[in-house]
N, C-alpha and C positions, 0 to 999 in steps of 0.2 A: 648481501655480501658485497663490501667495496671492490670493484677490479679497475685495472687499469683505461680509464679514458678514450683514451688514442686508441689502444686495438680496438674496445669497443664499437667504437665507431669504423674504423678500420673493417672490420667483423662484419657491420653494417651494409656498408657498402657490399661487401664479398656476396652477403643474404641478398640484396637486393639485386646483382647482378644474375644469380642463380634463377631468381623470382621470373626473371625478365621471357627465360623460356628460349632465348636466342640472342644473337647478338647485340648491344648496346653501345652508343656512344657515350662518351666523357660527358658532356653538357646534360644529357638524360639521368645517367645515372649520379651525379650531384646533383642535380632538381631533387631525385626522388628523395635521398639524403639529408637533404636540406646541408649541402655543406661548397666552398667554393668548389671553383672547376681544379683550380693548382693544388687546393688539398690532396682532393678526391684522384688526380692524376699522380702525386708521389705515393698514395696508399696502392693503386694502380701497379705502378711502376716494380712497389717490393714485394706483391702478389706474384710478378711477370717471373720476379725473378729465382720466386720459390716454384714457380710451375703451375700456380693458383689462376692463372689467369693467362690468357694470351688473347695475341691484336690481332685480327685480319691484317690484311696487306695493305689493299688501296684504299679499304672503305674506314679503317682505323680503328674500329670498332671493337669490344672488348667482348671476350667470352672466356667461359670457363677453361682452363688448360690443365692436361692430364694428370696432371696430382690431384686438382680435385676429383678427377674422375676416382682415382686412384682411392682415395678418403671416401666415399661416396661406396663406390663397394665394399670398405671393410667394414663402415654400418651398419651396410644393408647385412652383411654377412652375421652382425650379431644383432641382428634382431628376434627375438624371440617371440613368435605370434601368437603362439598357442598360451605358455604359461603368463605374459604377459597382462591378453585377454584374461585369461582362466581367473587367476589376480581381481579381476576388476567385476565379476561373475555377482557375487552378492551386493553390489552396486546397483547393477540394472535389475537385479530380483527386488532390491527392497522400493526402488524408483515406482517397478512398471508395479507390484504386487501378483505377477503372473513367476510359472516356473521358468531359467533360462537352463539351455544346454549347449554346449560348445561341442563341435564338428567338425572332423579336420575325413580328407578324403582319404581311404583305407583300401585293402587289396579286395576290401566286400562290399568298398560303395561310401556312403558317407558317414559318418561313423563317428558316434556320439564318445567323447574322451574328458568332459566335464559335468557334470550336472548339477546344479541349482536349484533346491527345491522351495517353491512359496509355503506359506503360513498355509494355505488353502493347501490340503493334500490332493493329488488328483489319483485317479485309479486308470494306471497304465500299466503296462507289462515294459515300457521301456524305462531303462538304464544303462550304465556306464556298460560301452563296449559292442548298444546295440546299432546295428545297420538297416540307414532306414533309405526306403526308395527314392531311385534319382527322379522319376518323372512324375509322381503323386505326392510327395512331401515336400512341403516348404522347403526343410534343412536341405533334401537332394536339388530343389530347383536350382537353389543359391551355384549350387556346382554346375550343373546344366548351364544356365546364364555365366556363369564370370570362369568356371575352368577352362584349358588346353579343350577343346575337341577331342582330342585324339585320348586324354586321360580317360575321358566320359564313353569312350565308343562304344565301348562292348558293352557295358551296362543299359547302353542305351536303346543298343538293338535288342537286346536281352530281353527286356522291361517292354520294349517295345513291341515286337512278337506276343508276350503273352499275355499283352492289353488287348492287340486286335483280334485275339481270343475272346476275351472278357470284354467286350467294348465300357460295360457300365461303371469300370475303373474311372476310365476317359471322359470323368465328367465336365471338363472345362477344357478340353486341348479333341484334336483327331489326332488318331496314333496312326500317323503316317509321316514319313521322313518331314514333310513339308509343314505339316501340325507342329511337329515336335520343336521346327525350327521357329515357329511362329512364337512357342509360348516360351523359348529362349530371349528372343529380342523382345517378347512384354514384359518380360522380369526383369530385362538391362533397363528396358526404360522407365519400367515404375522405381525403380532403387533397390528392388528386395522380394521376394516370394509370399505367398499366405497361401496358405489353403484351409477349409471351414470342414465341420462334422460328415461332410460326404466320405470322406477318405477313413481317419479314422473317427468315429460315433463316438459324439460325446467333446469332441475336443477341438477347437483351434488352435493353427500356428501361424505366426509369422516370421520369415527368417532374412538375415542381411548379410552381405559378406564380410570380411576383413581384406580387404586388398594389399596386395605387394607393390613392388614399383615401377612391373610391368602392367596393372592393373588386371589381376587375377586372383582368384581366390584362394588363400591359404588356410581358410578356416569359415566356417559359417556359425551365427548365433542367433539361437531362433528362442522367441517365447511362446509357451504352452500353456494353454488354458482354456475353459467353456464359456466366456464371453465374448459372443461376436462382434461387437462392437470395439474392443480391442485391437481389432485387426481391420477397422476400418477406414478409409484413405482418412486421413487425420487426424486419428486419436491419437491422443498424447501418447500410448503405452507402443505406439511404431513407431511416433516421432524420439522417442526417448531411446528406442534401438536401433534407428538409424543415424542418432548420434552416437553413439556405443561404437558402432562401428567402423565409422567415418574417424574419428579420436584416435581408434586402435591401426589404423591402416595408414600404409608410410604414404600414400601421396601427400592425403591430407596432413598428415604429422610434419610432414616436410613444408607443405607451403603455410600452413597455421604458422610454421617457426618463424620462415621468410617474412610474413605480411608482420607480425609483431615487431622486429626487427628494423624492417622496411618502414 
């Protein structure tokens, strides 16, 4: 679709200031543009004066000004994470060949609100509506790792309690405040949760977040299946869910747009 030129480039410049993360000078942000410095400062100039954009003081520098803020929250406001994702569900089923379920966190935990079922049928008792554990299931780690703390607490101590009952739940973590905390920051840093047929017999998961643009979970998307190998640091069917997920989550949605642009 033809559009107008000049704003797009205009446009350009705006994305790439946003991209920057802080404040920018004029001679940088034309570099990055590829456009002159007097351009790029009149495009500047009719940003300042819509509210898009404002100068430091002494250092001159250009940064976003509260109309974008302004713009920027009423996005955020209509983004719809759930149906959006849900939308895109037979996608990563026909990709990975494994089942996908979508997960958003409920007044019982994490709590399955889509389901996607593969060609392979599998024999589960879960479906639409069931709640599954925050500290033994992939889909609850995802919330452990990326939710509020404080959303997670009670479930945690909850879950937590009647592990150190059971220890042989706790096949891979100590269910102690400190365990708990531990296998929190290994799921930040691997990308995403898995758990194998210790937990539930018969089955593997692995699950990812959808992040918002405080970077916290608003949804988790895990696949279900009996191949271990699926769920192993590499294989294409986690690499293909944690691009699912990364797609679906506004940081990444927002800087993807930025770097194109830019």
């Amino acid at each position: 679709m033809a559009g107008v030129q000049s704003l797009e480039a205009a446009l350009r410049l705006l994305s790439a200031l946003a991209a920057k993360g802080g404040p920018a000078a004029l001679s940088e942000l034309a570099r990055d543009c590829g456009m002159q410095a007097s351009k790029a400062h009149r495009y500047l100039a009719s940003f300042q004066a819509a509210g898009l954009v404002a100068q430091a003081g002494r250092s001159g520098k250009y940064d976003l000004g509260p109309e974008a803020l302004t713009l920027g929250l009423a996005a955020l406001a209509r983004h719809d994470f759930v149906n959006r994702a849900a939308d895109a569900l037979p996608d990563l089923c026909a990709e990975t060949g494994m089942t996908v379920l979508l997960a958003v966190w409920g007044t019982q935990g994490a709590t399955v609100v889509r389901w996607e079922r593969a060609a392979a049928p599998l024999v589960t008792s879960m479906g639409l509506g069931t709640a599954l554990p925050l500290l033994t299931s992939a889909t609850g780690r995802v919330f452990l790792g990326w939710a509020p703390p404080a959303v997670v607490a009670a479930q945690r101590e909850t879950e937590r309690a009647r592990i150190a009952e059971a220890p042989d739940l706790a096949a891979d973590f100590r269910p102690t405040p400190e365990g708990i905390a531990a296998l929190a920051e290994t799921v930040r840093a691997q990308g995403y949760a898995a758990v194998d047929g210790r937990f539930i017999p018969g089955l593997v998961a692995a699950a990812a977040p959808i992040l918002d643009w405080q970077g916290q979970a608003q949804a988790a998307v895990t696949l279900v299946g009996t191949d271990r190998t699926a769920i192993a640091p590499g294989a294409p069917e986690l690499a293909a869910l944690r691009r699912f997920c990364a797609a679906q989550s506004v940081a990444s949605e927002c800087c993807s747009a930025a770097n194109e642009k830019g």
